[in-house]
C-alpha positions as CSV (number, residue, x, y, z in Angstrom):
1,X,-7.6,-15.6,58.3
2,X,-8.2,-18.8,59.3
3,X,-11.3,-21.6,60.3
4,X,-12.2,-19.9,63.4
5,X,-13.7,-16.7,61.8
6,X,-16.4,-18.8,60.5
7,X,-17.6,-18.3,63.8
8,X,-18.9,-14.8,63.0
9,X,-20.9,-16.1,60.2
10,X,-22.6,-18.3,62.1
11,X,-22.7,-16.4,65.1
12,X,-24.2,-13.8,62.8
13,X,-27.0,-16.2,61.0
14,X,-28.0,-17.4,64.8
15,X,-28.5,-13.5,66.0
16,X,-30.7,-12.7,63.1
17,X,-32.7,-15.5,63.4
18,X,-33.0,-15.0,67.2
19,X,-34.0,-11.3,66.6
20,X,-36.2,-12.3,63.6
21,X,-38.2,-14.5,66.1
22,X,-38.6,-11.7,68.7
23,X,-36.7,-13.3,70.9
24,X,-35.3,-10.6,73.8
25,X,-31.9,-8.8,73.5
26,X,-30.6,-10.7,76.4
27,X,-31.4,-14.1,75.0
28,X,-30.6,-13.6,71.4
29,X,-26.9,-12.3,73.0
30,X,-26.7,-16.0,75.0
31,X,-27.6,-17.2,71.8
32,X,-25.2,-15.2,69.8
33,X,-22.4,-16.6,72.4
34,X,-23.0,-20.1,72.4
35,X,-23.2,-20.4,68.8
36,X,-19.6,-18.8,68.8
37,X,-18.6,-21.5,71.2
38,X,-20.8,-25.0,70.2
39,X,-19.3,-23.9,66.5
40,X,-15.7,-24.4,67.7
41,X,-16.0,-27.7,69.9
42,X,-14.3,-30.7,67.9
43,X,-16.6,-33.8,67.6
44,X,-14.4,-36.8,66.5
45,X,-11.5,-33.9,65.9
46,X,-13.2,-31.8,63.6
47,X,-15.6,-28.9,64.6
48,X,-18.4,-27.2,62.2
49,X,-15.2,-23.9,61.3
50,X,-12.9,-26.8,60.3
51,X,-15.9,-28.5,58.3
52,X,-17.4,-25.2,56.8
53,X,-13.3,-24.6,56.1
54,X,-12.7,-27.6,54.4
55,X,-15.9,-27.4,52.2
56,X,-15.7,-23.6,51.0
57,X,-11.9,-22.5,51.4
58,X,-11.0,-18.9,53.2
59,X,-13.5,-16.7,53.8
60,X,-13.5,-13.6,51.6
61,X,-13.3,-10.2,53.0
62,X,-16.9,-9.8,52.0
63,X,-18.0,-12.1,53.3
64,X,-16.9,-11.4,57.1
65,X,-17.5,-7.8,56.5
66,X,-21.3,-8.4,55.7
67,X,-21.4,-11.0,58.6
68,X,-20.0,-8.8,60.9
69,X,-22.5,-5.8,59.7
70,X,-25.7,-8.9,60.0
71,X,-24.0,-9.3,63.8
72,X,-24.6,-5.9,64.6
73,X,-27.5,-5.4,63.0
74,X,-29.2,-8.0,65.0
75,X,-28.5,-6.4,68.1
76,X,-30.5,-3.3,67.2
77,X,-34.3,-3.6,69.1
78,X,-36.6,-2.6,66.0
79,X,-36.6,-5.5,63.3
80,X,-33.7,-5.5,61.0
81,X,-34.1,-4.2,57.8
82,X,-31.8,-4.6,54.2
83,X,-31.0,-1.1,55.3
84,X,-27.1,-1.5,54.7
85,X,-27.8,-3.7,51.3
86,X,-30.5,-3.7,49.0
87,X,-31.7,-5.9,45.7
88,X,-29.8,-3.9,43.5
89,X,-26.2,-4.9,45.4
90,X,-27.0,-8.6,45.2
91,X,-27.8,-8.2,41.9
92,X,-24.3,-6.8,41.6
93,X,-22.9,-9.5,43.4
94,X,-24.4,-12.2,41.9
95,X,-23.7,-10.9,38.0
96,X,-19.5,-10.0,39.2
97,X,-19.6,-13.4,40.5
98,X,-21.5,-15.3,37.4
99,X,-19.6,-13.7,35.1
100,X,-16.1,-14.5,37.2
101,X,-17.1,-18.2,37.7
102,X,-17.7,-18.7,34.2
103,X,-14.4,-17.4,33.2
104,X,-12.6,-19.5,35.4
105,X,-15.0,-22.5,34.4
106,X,-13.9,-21.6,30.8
107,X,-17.1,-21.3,29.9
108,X,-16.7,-17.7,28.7
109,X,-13.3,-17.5,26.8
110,X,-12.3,-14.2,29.0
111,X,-10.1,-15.5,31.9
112,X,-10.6,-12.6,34.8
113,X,-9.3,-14.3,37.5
114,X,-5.9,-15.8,36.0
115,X,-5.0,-12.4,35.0
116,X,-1.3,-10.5,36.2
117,X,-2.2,-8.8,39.3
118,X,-1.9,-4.9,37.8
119,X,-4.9,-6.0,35.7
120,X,-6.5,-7.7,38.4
121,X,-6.6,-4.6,40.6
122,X,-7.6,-2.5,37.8
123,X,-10.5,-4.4,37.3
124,X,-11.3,-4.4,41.4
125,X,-10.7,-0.4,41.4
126,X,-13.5,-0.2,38.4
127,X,-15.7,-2.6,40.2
128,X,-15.3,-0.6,43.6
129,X,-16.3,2.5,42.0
130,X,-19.3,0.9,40.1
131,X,-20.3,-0.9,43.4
132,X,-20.3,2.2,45.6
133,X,-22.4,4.1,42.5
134,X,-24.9,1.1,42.6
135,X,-25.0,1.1,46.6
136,X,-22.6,3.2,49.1
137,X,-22.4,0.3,51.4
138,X,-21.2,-2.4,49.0
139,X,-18.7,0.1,47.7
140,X,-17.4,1.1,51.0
141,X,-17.0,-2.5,51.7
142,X,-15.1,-3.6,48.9
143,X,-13.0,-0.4,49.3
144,X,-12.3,-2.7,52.7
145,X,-11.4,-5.6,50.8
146,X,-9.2,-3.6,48.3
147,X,-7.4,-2.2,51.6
148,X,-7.2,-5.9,53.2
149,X,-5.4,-6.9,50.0
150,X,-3.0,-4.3,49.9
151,X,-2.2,-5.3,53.6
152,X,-2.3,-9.1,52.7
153,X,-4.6,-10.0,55.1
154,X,-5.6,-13.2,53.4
155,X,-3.5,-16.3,52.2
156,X,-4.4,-15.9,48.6
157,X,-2.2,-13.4,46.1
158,X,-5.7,-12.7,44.0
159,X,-7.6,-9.8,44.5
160,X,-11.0,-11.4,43.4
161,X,-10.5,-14.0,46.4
162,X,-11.1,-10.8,48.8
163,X,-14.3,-9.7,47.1
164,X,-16.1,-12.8,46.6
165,X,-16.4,-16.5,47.5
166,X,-19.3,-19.1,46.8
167,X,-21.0,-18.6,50.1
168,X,-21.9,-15.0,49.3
169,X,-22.5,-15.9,45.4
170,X,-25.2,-18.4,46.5
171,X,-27.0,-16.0,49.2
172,X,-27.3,-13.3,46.5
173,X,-29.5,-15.9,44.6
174,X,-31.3,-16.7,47.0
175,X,-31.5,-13.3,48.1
176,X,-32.7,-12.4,44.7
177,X,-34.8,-15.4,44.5
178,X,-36.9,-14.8,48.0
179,X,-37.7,-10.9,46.8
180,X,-38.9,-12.4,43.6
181,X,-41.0,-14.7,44.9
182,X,-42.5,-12.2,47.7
183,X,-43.3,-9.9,44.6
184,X,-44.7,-12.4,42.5
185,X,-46.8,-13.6,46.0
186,X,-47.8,-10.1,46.9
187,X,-49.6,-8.9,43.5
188,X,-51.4,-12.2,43.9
């Protein structure tokens, strides 16, 4: 994969946003479209893809599947709902990802992601099957990413670079963060 299918992810925020605001199919479409296309246009050389590219590395398999699943979900005409995900996956993701990040941090003394690569796909088989019994969806998509390793359709030789990356990571927080705070407002 390369910069340009960081165009998805945006083109993905923009939709939901434009169907969040009620704005009609047609429009939210244009606007769909034209972020695809502003995203791409090089100002002094470098567009927003090569920026986002150059600040968070190659997008993980996760994190183009869920932007692609957030794309079509927008286009649907009733208001989009975690339908596909729910709390308990991001709490998934964000404890696989703490707990990965702080191994390669060295902060815990357990190195997952340096690893030989037979242990490395045990580990993603285990964490597949406890993802799809947490929530189908997740599961199913890194099932995906396990597939997309096995056909090498990223740069990177690690397993762990197709299931996570720090984009996703930092939504799950605030993911986590916003339903905690809407409970907490709600009993008030």
């Amino acid at each position: 994969m390369n910069y340009y299918v960081f165009s998805i992810t945006y083109m993905a925020i923009f939709g939901y946003f434009g169907h969040f605001a009620k704005i009609s199919k047609n429009t939210n479409i244009i606007l769909i479209l034209l972020t695809g296309i502003v995203v791409n246009i090089p100002i002094d050389n470098i567009s927003i893809n090569m920026l986002t590219y150059s600040f968070f590395g190659e997008m993980s398999i996760l994190t183009f599947a869920l932007s692609l699943m957030l794309l079509f979900e927008s286009f649907k005409i009733q208001k989009i709902q975690n339908n596909f995900m729910d709390i308990k996956a991001f709490i998934f993701i964000f404890i696989f990802g703490l707990i990965l990040y702080l191994s390669v941090l060295n902060i815990i003394p357990l190195n997952l992601y340096y690893q030989s690569p037979q242990i490395v796909i045990i580990i993603c088989c285990l964490l597949t099957f406890l993802a799809y019994v947490i929530n189908k969806s997740l599961g199913m998509i890194y099932f995906i990413c396990l597939l997309s390793y096995g056909l090498k359709l990223m740069e990177s030789n690690n397993l762990f670079d197709y299931l996570i990356d720090v984009p996703v990571w930092i939504f799950s927080i605030l993911y986590i963060f916003v339903i905690i705070v809407k409970k907490i407002v709600s009993k008030k």
